[in-house]
C-alpha positions in Angstrom: -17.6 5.2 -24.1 -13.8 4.6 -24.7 -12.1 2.3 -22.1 -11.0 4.1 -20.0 -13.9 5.8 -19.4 -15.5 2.5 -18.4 -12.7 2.2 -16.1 -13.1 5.0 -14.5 -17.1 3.7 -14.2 -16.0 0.5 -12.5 -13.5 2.1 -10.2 -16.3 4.5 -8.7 -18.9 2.1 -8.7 -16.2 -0.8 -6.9 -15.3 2.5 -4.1 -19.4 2.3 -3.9 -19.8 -1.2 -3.1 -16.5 -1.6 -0.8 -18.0 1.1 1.4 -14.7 2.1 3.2 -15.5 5.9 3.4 -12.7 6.3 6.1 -10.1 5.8 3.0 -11.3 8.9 1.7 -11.0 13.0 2.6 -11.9 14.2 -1.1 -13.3 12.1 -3.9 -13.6 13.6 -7.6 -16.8 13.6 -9.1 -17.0 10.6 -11.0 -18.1 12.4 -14.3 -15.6 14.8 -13.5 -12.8 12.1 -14.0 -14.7 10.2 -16.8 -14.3 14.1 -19.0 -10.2 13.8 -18.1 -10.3 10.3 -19.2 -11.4 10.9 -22.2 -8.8 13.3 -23.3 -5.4 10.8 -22.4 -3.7 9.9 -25.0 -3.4 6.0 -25.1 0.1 6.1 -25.7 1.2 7.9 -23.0 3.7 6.0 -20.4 1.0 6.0 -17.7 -2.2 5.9 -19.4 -5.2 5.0 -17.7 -3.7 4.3 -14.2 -6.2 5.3 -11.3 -4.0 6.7 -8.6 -5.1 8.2 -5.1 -3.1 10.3 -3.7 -2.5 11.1 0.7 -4.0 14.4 1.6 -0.7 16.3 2.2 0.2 16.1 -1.6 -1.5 19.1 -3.2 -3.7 18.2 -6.5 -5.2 21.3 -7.9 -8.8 21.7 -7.8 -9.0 19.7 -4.8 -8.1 21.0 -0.9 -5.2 19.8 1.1 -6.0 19.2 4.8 -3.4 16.8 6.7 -6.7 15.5 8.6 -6.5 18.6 9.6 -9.6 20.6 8.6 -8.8 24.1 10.1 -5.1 23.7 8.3 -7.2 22.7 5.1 -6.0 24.9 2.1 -6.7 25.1 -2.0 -3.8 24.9 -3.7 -3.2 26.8 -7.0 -1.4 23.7 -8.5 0.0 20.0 -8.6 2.6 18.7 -6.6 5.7 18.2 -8.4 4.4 14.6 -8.2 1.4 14.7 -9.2 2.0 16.9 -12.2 4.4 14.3 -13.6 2.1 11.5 -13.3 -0.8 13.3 -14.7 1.4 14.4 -18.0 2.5 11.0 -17.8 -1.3 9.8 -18.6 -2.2 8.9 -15.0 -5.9 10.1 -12.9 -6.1 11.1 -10.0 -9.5 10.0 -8.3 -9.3 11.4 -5.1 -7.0 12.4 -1.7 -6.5 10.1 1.4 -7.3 10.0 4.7 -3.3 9.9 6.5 -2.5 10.2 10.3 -2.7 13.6 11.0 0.0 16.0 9.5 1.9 12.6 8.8 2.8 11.8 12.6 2.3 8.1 13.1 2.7 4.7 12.0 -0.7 3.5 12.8 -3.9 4.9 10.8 -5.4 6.1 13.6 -4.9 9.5 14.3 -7.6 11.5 12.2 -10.7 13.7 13.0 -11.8 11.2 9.7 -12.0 8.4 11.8 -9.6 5.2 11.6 -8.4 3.4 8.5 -9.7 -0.4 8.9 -7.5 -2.8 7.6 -8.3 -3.6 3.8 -8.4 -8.1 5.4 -8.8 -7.3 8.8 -11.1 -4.5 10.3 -10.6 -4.9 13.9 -6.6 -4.3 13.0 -5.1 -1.4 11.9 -4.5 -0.3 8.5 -0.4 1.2 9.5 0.1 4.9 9.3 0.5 7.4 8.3 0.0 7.1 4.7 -3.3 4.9 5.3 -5.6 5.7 3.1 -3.5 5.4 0.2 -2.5 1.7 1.0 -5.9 0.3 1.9 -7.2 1.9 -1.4 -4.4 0.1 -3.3 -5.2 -3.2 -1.4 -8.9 -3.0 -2.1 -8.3 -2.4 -5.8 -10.1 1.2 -5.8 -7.1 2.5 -7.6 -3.8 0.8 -9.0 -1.5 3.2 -7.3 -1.4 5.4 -4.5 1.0 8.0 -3.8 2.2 8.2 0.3 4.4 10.1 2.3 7.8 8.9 4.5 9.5 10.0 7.5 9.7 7.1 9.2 8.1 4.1 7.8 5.1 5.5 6.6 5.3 4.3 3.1 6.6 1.1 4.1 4.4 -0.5 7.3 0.5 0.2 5.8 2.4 -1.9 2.5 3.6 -5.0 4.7 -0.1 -4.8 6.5 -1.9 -5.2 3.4 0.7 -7.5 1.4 1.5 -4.5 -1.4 4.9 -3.0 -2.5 6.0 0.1 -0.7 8.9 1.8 -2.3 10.9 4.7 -0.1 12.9 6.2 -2.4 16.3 8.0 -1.7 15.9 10.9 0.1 15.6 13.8 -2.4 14.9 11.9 -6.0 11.2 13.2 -5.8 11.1 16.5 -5.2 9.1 17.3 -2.2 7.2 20.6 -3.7 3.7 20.8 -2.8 4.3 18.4 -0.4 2.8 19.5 3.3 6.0 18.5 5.6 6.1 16.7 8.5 10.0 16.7 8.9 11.4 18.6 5.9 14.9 17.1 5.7 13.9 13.8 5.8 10.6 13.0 4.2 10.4 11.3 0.9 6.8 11.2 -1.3 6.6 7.0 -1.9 4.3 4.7 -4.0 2.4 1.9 -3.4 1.1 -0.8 -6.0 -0.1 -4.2 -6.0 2.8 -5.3 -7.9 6.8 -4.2 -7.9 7.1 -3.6 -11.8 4.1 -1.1 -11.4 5.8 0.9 -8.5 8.9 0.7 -10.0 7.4 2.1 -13.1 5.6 5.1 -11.0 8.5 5.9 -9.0 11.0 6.6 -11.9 8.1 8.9 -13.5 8.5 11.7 -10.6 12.0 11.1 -9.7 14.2 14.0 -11.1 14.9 17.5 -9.8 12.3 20.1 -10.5 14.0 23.2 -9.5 11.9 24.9 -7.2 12.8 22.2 -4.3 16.3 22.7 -2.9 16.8 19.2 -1.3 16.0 17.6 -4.5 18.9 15.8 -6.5 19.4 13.7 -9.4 20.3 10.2 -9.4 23.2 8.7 -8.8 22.3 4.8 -9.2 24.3 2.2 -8.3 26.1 -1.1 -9.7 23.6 -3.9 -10.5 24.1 -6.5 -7.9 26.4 -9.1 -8.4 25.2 -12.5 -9.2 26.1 -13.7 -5.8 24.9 -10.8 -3.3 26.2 -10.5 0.4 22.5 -9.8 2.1 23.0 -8.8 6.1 20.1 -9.8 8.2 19.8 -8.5 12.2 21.6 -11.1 14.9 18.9 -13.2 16.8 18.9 -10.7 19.4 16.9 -8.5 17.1 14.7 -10.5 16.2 12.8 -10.6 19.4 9.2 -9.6 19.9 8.1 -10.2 16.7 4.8 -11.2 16.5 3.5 -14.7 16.9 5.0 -16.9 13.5 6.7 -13.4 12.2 10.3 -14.5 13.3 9.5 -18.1 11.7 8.0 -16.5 8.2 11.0 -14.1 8.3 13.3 -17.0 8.4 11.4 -18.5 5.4 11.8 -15.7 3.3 15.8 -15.7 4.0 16.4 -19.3 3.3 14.6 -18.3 -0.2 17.2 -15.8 -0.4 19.9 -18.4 0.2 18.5 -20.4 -2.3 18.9 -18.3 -5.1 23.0 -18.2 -4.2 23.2 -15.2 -2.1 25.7 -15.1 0.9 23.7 -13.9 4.0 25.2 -12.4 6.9 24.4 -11.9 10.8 25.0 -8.0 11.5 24.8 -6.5 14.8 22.3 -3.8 13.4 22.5 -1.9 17.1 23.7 1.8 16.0 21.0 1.7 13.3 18.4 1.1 15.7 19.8 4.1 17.8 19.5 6.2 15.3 16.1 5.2 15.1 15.2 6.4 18.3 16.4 10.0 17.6 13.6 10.3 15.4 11.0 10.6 18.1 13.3 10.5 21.0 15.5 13.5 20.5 15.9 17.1 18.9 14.7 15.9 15.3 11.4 16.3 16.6 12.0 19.8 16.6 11.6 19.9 12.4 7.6 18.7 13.1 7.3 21.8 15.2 8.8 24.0 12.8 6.5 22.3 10.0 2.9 22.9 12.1 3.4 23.6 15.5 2.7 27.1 14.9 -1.0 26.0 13.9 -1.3 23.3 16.6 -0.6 26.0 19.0 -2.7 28.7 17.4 -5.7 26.2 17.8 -4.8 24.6 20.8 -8.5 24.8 21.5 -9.4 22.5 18.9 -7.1 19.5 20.4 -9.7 16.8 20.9 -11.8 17.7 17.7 -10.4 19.2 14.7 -6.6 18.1 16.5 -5.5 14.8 17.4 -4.5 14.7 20.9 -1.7 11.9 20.1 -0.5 14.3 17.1 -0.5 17.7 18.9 1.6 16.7 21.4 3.9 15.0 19.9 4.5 18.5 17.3 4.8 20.7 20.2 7.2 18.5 22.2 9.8 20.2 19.9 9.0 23.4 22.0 11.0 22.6 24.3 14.7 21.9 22.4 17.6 23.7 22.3 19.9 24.6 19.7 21.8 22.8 21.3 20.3 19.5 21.4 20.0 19.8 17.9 23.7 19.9 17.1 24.3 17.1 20.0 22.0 14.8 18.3 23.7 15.7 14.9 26.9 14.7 16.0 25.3 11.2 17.6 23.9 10.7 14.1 26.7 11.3 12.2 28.5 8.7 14.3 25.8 6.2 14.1 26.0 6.8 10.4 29.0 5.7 10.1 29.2 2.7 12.4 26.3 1.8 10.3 28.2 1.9 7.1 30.9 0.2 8.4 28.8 -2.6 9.9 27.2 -2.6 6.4 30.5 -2.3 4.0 30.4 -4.7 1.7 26.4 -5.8 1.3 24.0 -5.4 -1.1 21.3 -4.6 1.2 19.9 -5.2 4.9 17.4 -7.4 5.1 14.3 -7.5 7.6 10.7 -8.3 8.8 9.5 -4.6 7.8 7.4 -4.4 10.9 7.1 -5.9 14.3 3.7 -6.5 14.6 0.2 -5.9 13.3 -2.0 -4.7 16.5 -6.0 -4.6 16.8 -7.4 -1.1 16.9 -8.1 -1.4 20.6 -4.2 -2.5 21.4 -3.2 0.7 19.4 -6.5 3.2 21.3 -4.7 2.0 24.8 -1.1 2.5 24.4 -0.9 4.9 21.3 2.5 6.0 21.8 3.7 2.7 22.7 2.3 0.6 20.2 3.8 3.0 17.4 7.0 2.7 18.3 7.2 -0.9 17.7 5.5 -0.6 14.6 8.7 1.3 13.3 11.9 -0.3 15.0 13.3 -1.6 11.6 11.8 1.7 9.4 12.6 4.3 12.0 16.1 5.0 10.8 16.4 4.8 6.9 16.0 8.8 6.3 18.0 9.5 9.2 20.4 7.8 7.5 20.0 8.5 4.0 19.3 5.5 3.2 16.8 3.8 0.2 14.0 1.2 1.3 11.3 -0.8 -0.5 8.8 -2.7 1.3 7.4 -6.4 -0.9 5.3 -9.2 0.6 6.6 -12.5 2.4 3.4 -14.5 2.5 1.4 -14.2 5.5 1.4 -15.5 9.0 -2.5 -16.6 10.4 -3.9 -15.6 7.1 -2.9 -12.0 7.4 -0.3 -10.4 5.4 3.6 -10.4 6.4 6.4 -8.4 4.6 10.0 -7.9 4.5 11.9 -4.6 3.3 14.9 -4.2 1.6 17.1 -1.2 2.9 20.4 0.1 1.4 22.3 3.3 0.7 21.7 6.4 -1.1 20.7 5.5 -4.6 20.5 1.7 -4.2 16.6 1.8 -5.2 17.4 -0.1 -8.6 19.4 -2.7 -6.7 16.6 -3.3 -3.9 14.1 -4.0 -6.9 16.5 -6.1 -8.3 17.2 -8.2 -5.7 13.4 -8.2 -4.5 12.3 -9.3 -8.1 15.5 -11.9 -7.7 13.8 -13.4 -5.0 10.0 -13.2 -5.6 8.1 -16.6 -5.3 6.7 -17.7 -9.0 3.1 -16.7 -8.9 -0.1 -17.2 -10.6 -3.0 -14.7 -11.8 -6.2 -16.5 -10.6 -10.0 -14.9 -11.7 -12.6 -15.2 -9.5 -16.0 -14.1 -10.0 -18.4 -14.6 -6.6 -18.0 -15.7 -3.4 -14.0 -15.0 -3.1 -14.2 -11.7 -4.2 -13.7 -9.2 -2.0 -15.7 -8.3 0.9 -17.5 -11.6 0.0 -17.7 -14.8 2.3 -14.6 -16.5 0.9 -12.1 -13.9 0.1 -10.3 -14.9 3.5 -9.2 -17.7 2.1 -7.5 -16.4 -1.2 -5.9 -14.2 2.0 -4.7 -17.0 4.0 -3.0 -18.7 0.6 -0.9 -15.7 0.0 -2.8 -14.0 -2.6 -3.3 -10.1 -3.6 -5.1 -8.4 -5.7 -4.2 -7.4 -9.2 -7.4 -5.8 -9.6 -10.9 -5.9 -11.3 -11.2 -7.3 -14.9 -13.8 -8.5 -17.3 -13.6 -11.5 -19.1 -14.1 -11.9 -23.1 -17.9 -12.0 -24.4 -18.0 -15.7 -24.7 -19.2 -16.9 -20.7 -22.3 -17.1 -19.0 -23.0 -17.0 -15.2 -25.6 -19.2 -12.9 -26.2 -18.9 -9.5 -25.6 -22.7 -7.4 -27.3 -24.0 -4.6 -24.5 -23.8 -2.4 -23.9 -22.6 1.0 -22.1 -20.1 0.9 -24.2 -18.6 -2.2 -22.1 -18.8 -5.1 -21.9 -18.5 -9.1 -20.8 -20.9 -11.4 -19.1 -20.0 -14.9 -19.0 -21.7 -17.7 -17.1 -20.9 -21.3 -20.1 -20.5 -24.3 -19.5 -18.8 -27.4 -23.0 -17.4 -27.6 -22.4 -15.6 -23.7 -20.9 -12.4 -22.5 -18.5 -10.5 -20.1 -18.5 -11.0 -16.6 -16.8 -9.2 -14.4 -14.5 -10.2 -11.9 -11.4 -9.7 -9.9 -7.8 -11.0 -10.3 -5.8 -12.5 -7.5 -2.4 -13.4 -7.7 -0.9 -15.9 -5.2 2.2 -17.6 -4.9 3.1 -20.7 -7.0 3.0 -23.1 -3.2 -0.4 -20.7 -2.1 -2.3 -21.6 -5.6 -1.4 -25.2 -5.4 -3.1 -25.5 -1.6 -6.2 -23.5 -2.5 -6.6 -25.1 -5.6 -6.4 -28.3 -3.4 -9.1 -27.8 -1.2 -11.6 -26.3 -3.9 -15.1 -29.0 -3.1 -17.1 -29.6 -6.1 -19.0 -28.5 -8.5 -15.9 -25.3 -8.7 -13.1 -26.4 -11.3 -9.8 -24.4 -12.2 -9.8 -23.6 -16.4 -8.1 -21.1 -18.5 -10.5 -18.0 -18.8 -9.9 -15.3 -21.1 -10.3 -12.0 -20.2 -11.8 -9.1 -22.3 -7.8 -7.5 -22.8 -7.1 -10.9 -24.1 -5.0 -12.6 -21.3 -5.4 -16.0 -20.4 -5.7 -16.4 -16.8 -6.8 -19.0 -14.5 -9.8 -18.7 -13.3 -13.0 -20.8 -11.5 -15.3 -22.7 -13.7 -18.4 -25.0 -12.8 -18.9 -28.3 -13.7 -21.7 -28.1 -16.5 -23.7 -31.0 -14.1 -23.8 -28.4 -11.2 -26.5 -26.0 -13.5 -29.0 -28.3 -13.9 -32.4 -26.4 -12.3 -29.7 -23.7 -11.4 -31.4 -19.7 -12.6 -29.1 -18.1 -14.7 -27.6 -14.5 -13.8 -25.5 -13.8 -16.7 -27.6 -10.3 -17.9 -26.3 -9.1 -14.7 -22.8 -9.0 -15.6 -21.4 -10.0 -12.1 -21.9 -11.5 -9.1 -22.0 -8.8 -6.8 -24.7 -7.1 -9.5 -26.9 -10.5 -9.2 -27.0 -10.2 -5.1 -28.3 -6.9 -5.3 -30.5 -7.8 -7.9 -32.2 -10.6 -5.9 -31.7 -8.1 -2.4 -34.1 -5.7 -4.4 -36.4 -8.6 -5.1 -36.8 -9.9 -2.0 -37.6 -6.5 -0.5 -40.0 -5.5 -2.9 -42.2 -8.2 -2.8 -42.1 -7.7 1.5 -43.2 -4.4 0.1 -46.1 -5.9 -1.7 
């Protein structure tokens, strides 16, 4: 079995054991994706990246619903996007569960049921593209492909602490693409890291000439060593949620610590624009997308239908012509008191969301609570504009995140400046009770950390399981052991140094080498902690050892 095989192995059997089946609409067969895995070539750009991808992005072989399933379809062939990261050397395990027909900002609004949060599963998981991020939080898959009208790709990344870039408007061409408004939505990644999205995103950018809004690049000057960065006046800034305003601060004195000029901007006619989305004619475009099926099956609303969804595509019913062109000429001039406001800045700079709300907040004011979900994401298509969501820490152990917004074509100068300004981090292994869904994770949560993704380390470790409450292994290096498997977590530089400080005996920090040959931190046991301890290492993790002993314990009930 070549590597990537195994790979494939560990993802399915980690999609198993996570047990999130709201994540998914459509999983490949497992030996299905093994067969393709065996035929990438090793040098290809992309090779070996497990991607998911939202169920409005046609994959061949696999049926495109919207969480819709009387709009479900079969496609004859790949998205644009997905074609190019396929020939690129990536696989495709599966599609996502979205809010319906990609209207929303919550997770919510699917006959599939409600994405949990990946940390948190009384909150949300941030819409619509939900699936895609929680699967990229959880490590299922290394990438996931999204959708973006009007934060989609940007709010499920700042929920789960992840990278969500927007691109321009266009640079991915939206062909296979179901549409939720066709003249502004954008196919987006999301990865647990910037370089990998980065990476992603300039393998499907690039007309493909079958979509007409499609256009080359255009990209812009690198930003100068001393960037002007504009950040919303005070007034702005209110609502937030509870330590949000105080964690967005944070992040901006970082910024003016690495020299960059920041500047108050009344951001005002952006957040007008903003409204139009949902509160004028542009709603009209989601009607001419699906509102001819929501109306067809008008007896499904309820069931197969969203309420939430349906009404909100048929509200376009109702405009003119001549709204349309009103609201057109409101934009335009929004557009370019925006520029002007903006002249002169290398990017805007905010919280990328307002708040993260409990399922139950978003089940009693749906409408309500969406709309502040996208006050700051709202207007970057309108607008033409280029966005990339990155993680700023997290506020009551729960993920916070900023986004980076600038004109057409500035996506190389928001990673730029995001990278610029990124805290030093450090790739920590753990191997039982902090990985996740077990008892500790929350804390590697609370520190700052996310996930990299699951690993082995080299032959040369063996594993025993401590008397400790919670239940937990403890590693230790011997030549004579063998690979255990494990997940890396990487925090920032200040998270590490306060986990690390409250670790209680017998659990030690070493340098563990994993089976690619990296040299990571990772936990280690003191070698006077496994005296009368039973040694687990045959089962090659910790996760494997619990369900060892589960089966144990229930077989000899059984006898």
């Amino acid at each position: 079995m070549n590597p990537l095989e195994q790979k494939v192995r560990r993802a399915y059997a980690r999609i198993a054991e996570a047990d999130r089946p709201e994540v998914w609409i459509t999983l490949r067969d497992v030996e299905d994706v093994a067969a393709e895995a065996a035929t990438v070539d090793p040098a290809a750009p992309l090779a070996g990246l497990l991607v998911a991808v939202k169920d409005n992005i046609d994959v061949a072989g696999l049926p495109t619903t919207a969480a819709a399933p009387s709009f479900a379809y079969d496609p004859a062939q790949d998205s644009t996007a997905v074609a190019r990261l396929r020939a690129a050397g990536a696989l495709v395990l599966g599609k996502t569960n979205l809010d319906q027909f990609a209207t929303g900002l919550v997770g919510t609004r699917s006959p599939h049921g409600a994405v949990r949060n990946a940390f948190a599963p009384d909150r949300i998981s941030g819409g619509s593209s939900s699936g895609s991020a929680v699967a990229v939080a959880l490590g299922l898959v290394d990438v996931a492909l999204g959708t973006d009208t009007a934060g989609s790709g940007r709010v499920p990344a700042a929920l789960h602490g992840i990278v969500g870039v927007k691109p321009t408007r266009g640079l991915v061409p939206n062909t296979g693409v179901v549409p939720a408004c066709r003249s502004l939505d954008c196919v987006t990644v999301f990865a647990r890291d910037l370089a990998t999205a980065r990476r992603v995103a300039e393998t499907v950018t690039g007309p493909d000439g079958r979509d007409p809004l499609a256009r080359a690049d255009a990209p812009l000057p690198a930003p100068p060593a001393r960037p002007r960065v504009a950040v919303p006046t005070a007034e702005h800034l209110e609502g937030l949620a509870d330590g949000w305003a105080q964690a967005f601060a944070r992040y901006v004195e970082r910024v003016r610590a690495t020299g960059a000029e920041v500047v108050e901007v009344d951001v005002a006619p952006l957040l007008a624009a903003a409204e139009l989305l949902y509160g004028g004619a542009f709603v009209a475009e989601r009607t001419a997308a699906v509102g001819e099926h929501v109306a067809r099956h008008a007896d499904l609303v309820g069931t197969d239908l969203d309420p939430t969804v349906a009404a909100i595509v048929r509200a376009g019913e109702s405009v003119t012509a001549v709204d349309v062109f009103r609201d057109r000429e409101r934009l335009d001039h929004l557009a370019a008191r925006a520029a002007e406001l903006l002249a002169g800045t290398s990017a805007l700079l905010t919280p990328t969301t307002t708040w993260h709300p409990t399922l139950a907040e978003v089940a009693a004011e749906p409408v309500a609570a969406n709309s502040r979900l996208g006050r700051f994401t709202n207007f970057a298509n309108l607008l033409d504009m280029a966005s990339l969501a990155v993680p700023a820490g997290t506020v009551d152990g729960l993920p916070f995140g900023v986004m980076l917004t600038g004109p057409a074509f500035s996506d190389r100068v928001l990673a730029a400046l995001a990278d610029r300004w990124a805290d030093p981090v450090v790739d920590l292994l753990v191997v039982g009770a902090h990985l996740s869904g077990q008892p500790l994770n929350h804390e590697l949560v609370a520190a700052g950390a996310s996930l990299v993704g699951p690993v082995s380390t080299a032959p040369q470790y063996r594993l025993f399981a401590l008397d400790t409450v919670p239940p937990k292994p403890g590693m230790v290096r011997d030549a004579d052991g063998a690979s255990i498997e494990g997940e890396v977590w990487r925090l920032p530089a200040r998270g590490f140094g306060t986990f690390t400080a409250a670790l209680p005996q017998p659990m030690t920090i070493g340098a563990v080498t994993l089976s690619d040959g990296r040299v990571v931190r990772g936990f280690l046991a003191e070698p006077a902690a496994l005296a009368g301890a039973r040694e687990i290492t045959a089962s090659g993790s910790w996760p494997a050892a619990l369900r060892s002993a589960s089966r144990g314990v229930v077989e000899a009930s059984a006898g």
